[in-house]
C-alpha positions in Angstrom: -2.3 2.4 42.0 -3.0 -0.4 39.1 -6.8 0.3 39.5 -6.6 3.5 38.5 -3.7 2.8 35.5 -4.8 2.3 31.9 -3.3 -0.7 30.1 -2.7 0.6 26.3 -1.8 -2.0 23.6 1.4 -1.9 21.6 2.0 -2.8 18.1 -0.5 -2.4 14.9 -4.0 -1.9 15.4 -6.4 -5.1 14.8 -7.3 -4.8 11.1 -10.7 -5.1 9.8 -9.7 -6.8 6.9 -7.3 -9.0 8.5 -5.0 -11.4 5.7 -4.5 -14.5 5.8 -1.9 -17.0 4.3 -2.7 -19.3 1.8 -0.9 -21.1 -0.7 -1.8 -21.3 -4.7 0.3 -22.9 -7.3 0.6 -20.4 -10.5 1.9 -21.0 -14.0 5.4 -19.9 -14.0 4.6 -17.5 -16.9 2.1 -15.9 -14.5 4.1 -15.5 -11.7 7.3 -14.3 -13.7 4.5 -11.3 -15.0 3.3 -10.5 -11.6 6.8 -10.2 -10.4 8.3 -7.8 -13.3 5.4 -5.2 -12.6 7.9 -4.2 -9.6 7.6 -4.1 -5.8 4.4 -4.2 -4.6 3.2 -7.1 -7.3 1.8 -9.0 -4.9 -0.6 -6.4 -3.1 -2.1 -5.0 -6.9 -2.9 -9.0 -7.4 -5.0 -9.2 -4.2 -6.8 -5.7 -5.4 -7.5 -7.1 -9.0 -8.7 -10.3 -7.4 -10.8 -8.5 -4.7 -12.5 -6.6 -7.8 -13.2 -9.6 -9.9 -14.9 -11.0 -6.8 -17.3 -8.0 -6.3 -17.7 -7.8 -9.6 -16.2 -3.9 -10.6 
């Protein structure tokens, strides 16, 4: 009976562009901009920082 099961993997699929945590120290200034742009702040500064490396 298990040889003929399938095993299926729960949770989130892998990603291709997996994140990783890193730690960066900011000017306060910077940070307090960042943060008054609203939810989400921290996902549109990985974007503009993804552009500046691939140069768009």
């Amino acid at each position: 009976m298990l040889k003929r099961g399938t095993v299926k993997r729960a949770g989130r699929p892998i990603a291709t562009n997996p994140r990783r945590q890193v730690t960066i120290r900011l000017p306060e200034s910077v940070l307090a901009a960042w943060k008054a742009t609203g939810p989400g702040w921290q996902t549109r500064m990985a974007e503009l920082l993804s552009k500046h490396v691939r140069g768009c």
